[in-house]
N, C-alpha and C positions, 0 to 999 in steps of 0.2 A: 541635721535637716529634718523637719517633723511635714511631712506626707499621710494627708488624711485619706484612707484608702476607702473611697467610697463605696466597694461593693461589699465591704463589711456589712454596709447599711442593708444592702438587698440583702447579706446573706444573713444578717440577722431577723429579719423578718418575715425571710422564707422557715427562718430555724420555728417560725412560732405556729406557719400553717401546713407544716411536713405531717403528714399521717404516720398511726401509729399501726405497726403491725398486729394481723389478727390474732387472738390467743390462740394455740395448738389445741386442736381436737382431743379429746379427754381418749386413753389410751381402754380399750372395749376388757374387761377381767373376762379370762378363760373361766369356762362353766367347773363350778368348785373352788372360785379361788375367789382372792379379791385381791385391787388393786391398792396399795397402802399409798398416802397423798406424799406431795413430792415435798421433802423437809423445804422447811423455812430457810431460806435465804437470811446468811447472818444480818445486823442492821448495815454494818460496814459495805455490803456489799449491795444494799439496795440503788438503783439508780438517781441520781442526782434527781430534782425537779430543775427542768431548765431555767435560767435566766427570763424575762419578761426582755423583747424587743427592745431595743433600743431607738426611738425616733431620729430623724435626720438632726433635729435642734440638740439634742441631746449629744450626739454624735459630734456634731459642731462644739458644741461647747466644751467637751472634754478636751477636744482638739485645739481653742482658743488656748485653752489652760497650759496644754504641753509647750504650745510657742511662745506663750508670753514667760512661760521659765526658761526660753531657749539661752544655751553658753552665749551666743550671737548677739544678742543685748546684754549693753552692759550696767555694772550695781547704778548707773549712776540716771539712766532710762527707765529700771524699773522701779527708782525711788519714784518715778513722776506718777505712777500708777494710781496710787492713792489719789491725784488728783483728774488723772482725764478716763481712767476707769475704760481703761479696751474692751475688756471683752462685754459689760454692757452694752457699751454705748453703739459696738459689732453688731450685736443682737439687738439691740432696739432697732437699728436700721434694716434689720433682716440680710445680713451677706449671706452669702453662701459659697463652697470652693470651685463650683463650679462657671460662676459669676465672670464675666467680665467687668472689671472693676477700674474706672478713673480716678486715682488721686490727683487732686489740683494744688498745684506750687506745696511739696513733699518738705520743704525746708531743710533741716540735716536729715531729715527719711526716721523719724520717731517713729510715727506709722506704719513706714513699708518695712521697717523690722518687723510688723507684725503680719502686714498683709501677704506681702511675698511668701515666704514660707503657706500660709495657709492656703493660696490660692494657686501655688506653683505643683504643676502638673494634671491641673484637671479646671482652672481659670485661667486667666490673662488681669497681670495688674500694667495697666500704663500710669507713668508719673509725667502729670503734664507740667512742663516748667516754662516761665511768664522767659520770654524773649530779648533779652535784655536791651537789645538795639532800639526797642519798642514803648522803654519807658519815656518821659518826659525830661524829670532830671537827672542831672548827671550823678548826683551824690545814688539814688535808687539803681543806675542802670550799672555803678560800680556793687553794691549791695548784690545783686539779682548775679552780675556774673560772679562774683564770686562763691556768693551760695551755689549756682548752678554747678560749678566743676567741684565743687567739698561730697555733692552727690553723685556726682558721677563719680569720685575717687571712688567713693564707698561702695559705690556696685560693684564696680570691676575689684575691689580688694574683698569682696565675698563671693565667685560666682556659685558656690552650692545656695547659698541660700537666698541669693538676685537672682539665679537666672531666670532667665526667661521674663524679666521687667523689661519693658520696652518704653525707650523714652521718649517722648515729643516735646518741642516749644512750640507755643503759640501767642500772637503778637496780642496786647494788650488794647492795640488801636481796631485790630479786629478777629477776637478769640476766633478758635476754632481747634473744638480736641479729637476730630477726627469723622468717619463717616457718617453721615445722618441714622440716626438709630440703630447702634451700632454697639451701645454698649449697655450693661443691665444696672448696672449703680457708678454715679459719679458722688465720690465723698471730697468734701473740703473741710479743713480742722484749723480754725484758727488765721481762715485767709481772708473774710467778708471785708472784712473790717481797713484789709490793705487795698483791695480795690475800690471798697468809695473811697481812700485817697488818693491812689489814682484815676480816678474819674473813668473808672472802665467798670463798675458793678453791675448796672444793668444790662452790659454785652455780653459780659460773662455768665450770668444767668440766663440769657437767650441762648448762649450758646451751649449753655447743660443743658437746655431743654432737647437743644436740639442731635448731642449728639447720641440723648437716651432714647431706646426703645420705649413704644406705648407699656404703657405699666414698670417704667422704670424709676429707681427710687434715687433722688438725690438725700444727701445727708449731711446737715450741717452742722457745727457746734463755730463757736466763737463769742468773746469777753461782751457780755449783756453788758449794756448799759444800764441808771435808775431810770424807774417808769416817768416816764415826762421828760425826757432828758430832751434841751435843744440840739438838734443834729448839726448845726452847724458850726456851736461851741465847741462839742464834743470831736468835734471830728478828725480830730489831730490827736487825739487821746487814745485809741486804740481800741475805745469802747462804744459798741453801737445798739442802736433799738432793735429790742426783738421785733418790734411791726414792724419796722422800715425792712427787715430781711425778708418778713413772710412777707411783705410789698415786691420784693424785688422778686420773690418767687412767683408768686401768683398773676405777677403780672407779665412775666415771660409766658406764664401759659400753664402751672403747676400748680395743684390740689396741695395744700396742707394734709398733712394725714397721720402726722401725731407729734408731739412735742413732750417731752420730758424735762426733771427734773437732778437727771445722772448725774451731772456734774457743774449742779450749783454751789455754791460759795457764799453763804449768808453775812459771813467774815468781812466781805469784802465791802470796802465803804465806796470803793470809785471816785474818792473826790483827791485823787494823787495830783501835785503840779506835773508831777513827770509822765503822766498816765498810766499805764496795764501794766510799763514794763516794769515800774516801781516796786512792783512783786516780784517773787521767785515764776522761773526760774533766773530772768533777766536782773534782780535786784539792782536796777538802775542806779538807786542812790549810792552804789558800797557798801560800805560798812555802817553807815549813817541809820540808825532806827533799823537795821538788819535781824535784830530777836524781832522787831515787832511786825515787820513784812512774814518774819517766816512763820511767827502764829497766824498771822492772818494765811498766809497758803496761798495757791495760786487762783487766779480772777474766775468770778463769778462767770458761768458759761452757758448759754442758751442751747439745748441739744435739739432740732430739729428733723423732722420726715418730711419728704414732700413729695409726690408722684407722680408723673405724668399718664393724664388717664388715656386708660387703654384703648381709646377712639379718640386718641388725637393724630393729626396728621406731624411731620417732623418740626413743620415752620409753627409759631405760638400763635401770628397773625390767622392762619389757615386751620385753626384748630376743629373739628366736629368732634363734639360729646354723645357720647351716650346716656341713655338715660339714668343707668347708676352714677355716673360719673358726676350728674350737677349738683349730687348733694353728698356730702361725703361729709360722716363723722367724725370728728378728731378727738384720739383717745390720748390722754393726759397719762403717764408713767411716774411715778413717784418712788422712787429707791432711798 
């Protein structure tokens, strides 16, 4: 279990404004004598120069590193790394351990292997899971319960490094993850894309808006579509437009506030009959063109930031801005 002790951080940066004691008063030579200077100290024994502070981001990140080699994952999650890049894509969103953090529909919990641990004992991760009584078809609401209990098995068969996750469901006919402003980041990885087919995308995004505190960061990533793609051929495909998402953000009531390029995939052509899942890890087809899915890697990924500014009230319709807040730069990341 990796426990990031956060008063390291204060004690290292008190280590850097601690006063040095004053030199001792020069010892007075009896009249007739003199005082001979006090030998040189070997070099071995000269004092260390201390270390240079360590920042909180810093701190964080070493921290990232220890969990994502945690025994707790296994060879076969952190082969994924190369393609969805945690501890960037962590830090581009700004977490931190102290965070109350919402993951949305966790899948086998790829993620919460990573967040649990980092946020267990000094945050709160809740795993919000889609309700399955709440989907439309039968084939999705078999899907949704059985993925739901594969995650619940896994929690309860680690509680050192789950506990303290706390689960919720919430109905797809009308999200809701919990208090109004209540939490500091809701992240979703790879879920956009199943809500517009279920026809609950824009609830869902009203309802991050709603359950984040003012200045709270939603964080997205999920399979980009090509620029101009029609959304409605596509849409069964697995692949969606980056607008159409910052649409669905912005229009719940959320500032764009930076978009990178972590976990693009140039590779990736998009034009499978079978769509996203044609690639690894899903390799939809089998064996069939299987060396040419695995060159190609897993699907081209839009990583997104988005905020809720810090004058807004909880509802998107009821929102007051501040005057920072209506125009906001979006800074482009490129790794």
């Amino acid at each position: 279990m990796i426990r990031l002790a956060l008063p390291l951080i204060f004690a290292l940066v008190l280590s850097a404004c601690g006063s040095t004691p004053p030199p001792a008063a020069p010892v007075a030579a009896a009249p007739g004598s003199t005082v001979a200077p006090p030998p040189a100290k070997p070099e071995a024994d000269q004092p260390d120069t201390p270390p240079p502070p360590q920042g909180a981001d810093q701190v964080v990140g070493a921290t990232l590193d220890q969990v994502l080699a945690g025994a707790w994952r296994s060879d076969k999650n952190k082969a994924r790394d190369v393609y969805r890049h945690p501890k960037q894509t962590l830090e581009f969103f700004g977490i931190k351990p102290a965070m109350t953090v919402i993951e949305i529909t966790p899948g086998g919990g790829w993620y919460t292997e990573v967040l649990a641990p980092l946020l267990h004992g000094h945050g709160k991760l809740v795993a919000a899971l889609v309700e399955p009584s709440s989907a439309e078809k039968e084939g999705t609401r078999k899907y949704l319960d059985k993925s739901n209990g594969e995650y619940r098995t896994k929690l309860a068969a680690d509680t050192t490094n789950y506990a303290g996750v706390e689960v919720r469901e919430f109905a797809l006919t009308a999200p809701n993850f919990g208090a109004p402003s209540s939490a500091d980041m809701v992240l979703t990885f790879r879920n956009v894309h199943n809500f517009l087919m279920w026809n609950s995308d824009a609830a869902v995004f009203k309802a991050f808006f709603g359950v984040l505190k003012p200045g709270g960061v939603l964080g997205v990533t999920d399979h980009r579509a090509a620029a101009g793609a029609d959304l409605a051929k596509i849409r069964e495909s697995g692949y969606i437009p980056e607008e159409y998402v910052i649409k669905l953000a912005t229009d719940a009531g959320f500032v764009l506030d930076g978009r990178s390029e972590i976990n693009a995939n140039a590779k990736d052509t998009k034009d499978y009959p079978g769509g996203v899942w044609t690639l690894p890890p899903t390799l939809g087809d089998g064996d069939k063109d299987k060396d040419k899915y695995l060159a190609i890697g897993e699907s081209d990924r839009m990583t997104l930031r988005f905020k809720k500014p810090a004058g807004a009230t909880t509802a998107a319709s009821d929102q007051v801005f501040s005057a920072d807040d209506k125009v906001k730069a979006v800074d482009t990341a490129k790794h």
